[in-house]
N, C-alpha and C positions, 0 to 999 in steps of 0.2 A: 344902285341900279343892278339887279339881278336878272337873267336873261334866261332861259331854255332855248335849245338852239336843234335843230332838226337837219342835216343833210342828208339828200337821196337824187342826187344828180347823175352818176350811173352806177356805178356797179361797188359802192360801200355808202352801209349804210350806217350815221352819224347820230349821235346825242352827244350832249353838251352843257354843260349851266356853267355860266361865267358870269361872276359877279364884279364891277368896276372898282368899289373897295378892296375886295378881297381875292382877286383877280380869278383863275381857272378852279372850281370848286369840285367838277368828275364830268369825264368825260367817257366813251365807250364807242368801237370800231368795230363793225362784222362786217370783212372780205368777203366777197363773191366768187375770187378768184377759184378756187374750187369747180365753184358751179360753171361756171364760163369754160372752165381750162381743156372738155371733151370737145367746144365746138372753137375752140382756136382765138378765141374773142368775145365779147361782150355782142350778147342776146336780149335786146329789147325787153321783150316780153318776158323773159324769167327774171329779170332784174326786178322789172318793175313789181312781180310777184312775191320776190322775196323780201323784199322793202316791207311790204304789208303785213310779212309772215315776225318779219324781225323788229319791228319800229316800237308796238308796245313792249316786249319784254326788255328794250331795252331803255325807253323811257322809266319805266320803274326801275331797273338797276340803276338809272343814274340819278334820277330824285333820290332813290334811297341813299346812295352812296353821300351824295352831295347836303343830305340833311337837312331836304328842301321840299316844303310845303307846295300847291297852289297860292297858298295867301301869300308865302313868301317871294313869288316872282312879280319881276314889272312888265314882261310882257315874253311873247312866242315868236323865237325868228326860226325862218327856214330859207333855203337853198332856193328861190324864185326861175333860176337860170344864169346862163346858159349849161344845158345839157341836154340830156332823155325825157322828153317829153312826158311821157308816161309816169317813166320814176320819180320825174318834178313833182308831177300830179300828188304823189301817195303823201311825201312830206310836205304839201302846198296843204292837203286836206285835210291833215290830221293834224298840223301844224293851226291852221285855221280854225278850226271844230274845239279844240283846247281852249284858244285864244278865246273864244267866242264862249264857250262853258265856262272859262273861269272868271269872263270880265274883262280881259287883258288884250290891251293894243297888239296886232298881229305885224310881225316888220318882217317882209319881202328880202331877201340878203342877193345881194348879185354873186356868182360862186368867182368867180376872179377877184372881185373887192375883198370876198374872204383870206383868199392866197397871197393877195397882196400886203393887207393887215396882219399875216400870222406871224411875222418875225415880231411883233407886236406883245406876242404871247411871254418872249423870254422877257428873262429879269432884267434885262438891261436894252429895253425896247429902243432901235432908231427913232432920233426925234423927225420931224418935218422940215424942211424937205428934202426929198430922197430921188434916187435914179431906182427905178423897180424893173427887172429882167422877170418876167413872167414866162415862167417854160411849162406851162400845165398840160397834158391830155394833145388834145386841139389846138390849142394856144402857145405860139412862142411871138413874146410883143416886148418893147422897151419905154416904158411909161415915166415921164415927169410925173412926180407926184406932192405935190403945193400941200393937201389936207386934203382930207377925207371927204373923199368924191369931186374933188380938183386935178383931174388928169389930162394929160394931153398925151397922145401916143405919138410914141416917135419916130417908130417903125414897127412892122409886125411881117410872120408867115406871110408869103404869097402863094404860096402850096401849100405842102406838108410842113406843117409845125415839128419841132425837135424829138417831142415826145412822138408823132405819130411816125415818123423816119423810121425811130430806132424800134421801134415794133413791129414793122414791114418788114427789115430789115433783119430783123430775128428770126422773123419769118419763112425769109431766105433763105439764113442759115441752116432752118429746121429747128430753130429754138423753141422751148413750151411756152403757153401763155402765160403772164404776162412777160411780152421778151424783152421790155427795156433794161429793167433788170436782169435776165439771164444773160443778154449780151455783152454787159457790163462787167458780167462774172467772165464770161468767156476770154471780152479783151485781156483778163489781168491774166492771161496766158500766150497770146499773141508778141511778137517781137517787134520794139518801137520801131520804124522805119524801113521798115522791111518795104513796105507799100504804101504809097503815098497817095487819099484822094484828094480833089477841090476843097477849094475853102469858097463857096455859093456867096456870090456876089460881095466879096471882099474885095475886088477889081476895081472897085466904081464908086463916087460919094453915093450915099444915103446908109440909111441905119434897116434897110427892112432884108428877111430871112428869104432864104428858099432852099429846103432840103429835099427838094423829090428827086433831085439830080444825084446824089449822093444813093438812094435806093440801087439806081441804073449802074452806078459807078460797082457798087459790090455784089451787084450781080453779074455785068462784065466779069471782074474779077474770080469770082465763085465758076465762074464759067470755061476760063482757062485753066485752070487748075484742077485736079482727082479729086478735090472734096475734104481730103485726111480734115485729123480736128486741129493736126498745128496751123493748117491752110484759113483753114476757118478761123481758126483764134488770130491768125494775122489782118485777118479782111476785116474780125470785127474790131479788133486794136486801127485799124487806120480809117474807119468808119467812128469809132468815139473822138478819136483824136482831131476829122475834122470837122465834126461839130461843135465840140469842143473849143478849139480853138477857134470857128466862125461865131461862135458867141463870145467867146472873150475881145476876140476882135471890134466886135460892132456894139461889146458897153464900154470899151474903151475910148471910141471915137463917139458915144453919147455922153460920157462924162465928161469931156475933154470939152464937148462943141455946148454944152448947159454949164458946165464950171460945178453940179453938185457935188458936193463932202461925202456923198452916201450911196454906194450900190446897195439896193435890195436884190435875192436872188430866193423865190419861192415856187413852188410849184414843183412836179413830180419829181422833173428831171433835176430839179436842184438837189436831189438827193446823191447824185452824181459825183463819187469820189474824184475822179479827176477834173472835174468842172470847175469843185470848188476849191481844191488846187492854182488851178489856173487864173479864176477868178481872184483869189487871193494875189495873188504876183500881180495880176492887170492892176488892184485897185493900190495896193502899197506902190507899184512905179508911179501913178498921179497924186499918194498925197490922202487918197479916200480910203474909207472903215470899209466894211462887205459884212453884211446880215443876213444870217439865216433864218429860219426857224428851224423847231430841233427835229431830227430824220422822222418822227412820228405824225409833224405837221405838216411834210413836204406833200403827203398824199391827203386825197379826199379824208374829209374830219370835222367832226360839229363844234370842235374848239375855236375853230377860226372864224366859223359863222354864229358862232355865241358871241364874241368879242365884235365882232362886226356889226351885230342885229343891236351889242349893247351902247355901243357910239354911235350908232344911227337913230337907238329910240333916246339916247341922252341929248342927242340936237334936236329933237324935234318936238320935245314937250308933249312926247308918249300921244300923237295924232297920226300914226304911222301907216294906214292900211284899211279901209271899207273891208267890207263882209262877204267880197267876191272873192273866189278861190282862183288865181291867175296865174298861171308858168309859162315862161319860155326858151323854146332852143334855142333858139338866137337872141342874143342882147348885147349891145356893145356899149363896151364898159363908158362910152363917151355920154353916153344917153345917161346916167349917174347924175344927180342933183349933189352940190356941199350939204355936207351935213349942217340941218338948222335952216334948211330952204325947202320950200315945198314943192313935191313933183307936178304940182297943179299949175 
């Protein structure tokens, strides 16, 4: 079962071919960040432009690479949503118009199932079932995961998700785009305990997030202080540290309160040197493994949505997708069929 895989949900755009036998065969990534980083953020409309400018030439790098025919795939998955509207559109159409030229079942990938699937990618894949920490973009949620399209969420963001915190929050400091990562650099200059914020709804049972509190908290703090860069390096060291630990916190009481053998931990912010630090401590004090996938698949990537589009069209007996070309911003990941059932 060999796949072509398409993602263009915001601002990197994806190719992919992943084969089920012979697992990741070439994959290929073009950042936007560049183009973005003059207006401080991702721009709708130049995204979606550059998507179109970039998507064939790098289809043909990756067939070629990957020493893959048309006759030789069994079908075209693309990034369906949740994202950028528009940018869905561009790998929704071109994704589609393939599938439909060469004959090939077109399969719809939901971009979270993608993230959640990628630690999937390494050689020593978690089996089923797992605990999944999803920290994507938008998305910070704690997912039961049974098999593939078997989820039950545990809790998620009631505001700002983790990834979009630390980006505001970079913001603040005056950091460049993209600041999750710059902020990241900055704490590892900051002094542990200097300052100490919240830990967002660690006070109270349930498992779901809230970090827009934490934005206020460092900017209070940005606010009493001259600004210097040790001041800053200390706000944004006590601003990682308590998100940080508010995630480790609340997959510790999800593993604890399900009993699974398995943290999964994918998506941007999983790329978070202290996280997965921390993460590692939480899951070795109960007894459970902790999976990543490797730092290249923590962000936006058509590897994950190859391997995803290729276990959704191996349950389905290659019946995946009519001829309408459909995206959405919104989709939650509950609305998922198992794989081997039909969305109908």
């Amino acid at each position: 079962m060999r796949v072509l895989a398409i993602e263009t949900s915001c601002d990197e755009t994806g190719v992919a071919i992943h084969d089920l036998g012979r697992g990741l065969l070439a994959h290929a990534v073009f950042s936007q960040v560049e183009l973005h980083a003059v207006y401080g953020g991702v721009v709708p409309e130049l995204a979606s432009r550059d998507h179109i400018r970039r998507l064939l030439p790098l289809l043909r790098q990756v067939m070629t690479e990957a020493d893959t025919r048309p006759a030789d795939l069994d079908g075209v998955a693309y990034t369906a949503g949740p994202g950028l509207l528009g940018a869905l559109l561009v790998g929704a159409a071109v994704a589609r118009s393939l599938a439909w030229g060469w004959g090939l079942p077109a399969i719809p990938v939901h971009h979270m199932e993608g993230h959640l699937l990628a630690p999937l990618l390494e050689p020593d894949p978690p089996p089923f079932p797992f605990l999944a920490l999803l920290v994507s973009g938008g998305h910070t949620m704690l997912v039961d995961v049974q098999g593939i399209g078997r989820y039950t969420i545990l809790g998620e963001s009631v505001d700002d998700a983790a990834g979009e915190a630390f980006d505001k929050t970079a913001k603040l400091l005056g950091l460049p785009y993209p600041g999750g990562p710059e902020l990241a650099r900055l704490a590892e200059r900051g002094v542990p305990g200097r300052l100490r914020f919240p830990r967002p709804m660690t006070d109270r049972p349930g498992l779901d997030f809230s970090f827009s509190g934490l934005k206020t908290a460092a900017l209070t703090a940005l606010r009493a202080v001259e600004g210097s860069d040790q001041e800053r390096a200390d706000i944004a060291r006590a601003f990682e540290e308590a998100v940080v630990e508010t995630l480790a916190i609340k997959s510790r009481r999800a593993l604890e309160q399900t009993g699974l053998p398995r943290l999964v931990v994918a998506g941007g912010v999983g790329a978070n040197r202290r996280l997965r630090e921390r993460l590692a401590e939480t899951a070795a004090g109960l007894g459970a493994s902790v999976h990543y996938p490797r730092i290249e698949f923590c962000t936006d990537n058509g590897a994950m949505i190859a391997l995803a589009g290729a276990l959704r069209l191996a349950g389905s007996g290659g019946d995946v997708a009519d001829l309408a070309i459909r995206a959405r911003a919104r989709w939650p990941i509950t609305e998922l069929v198992p794989a081997g059932r039909s969305a109908g």
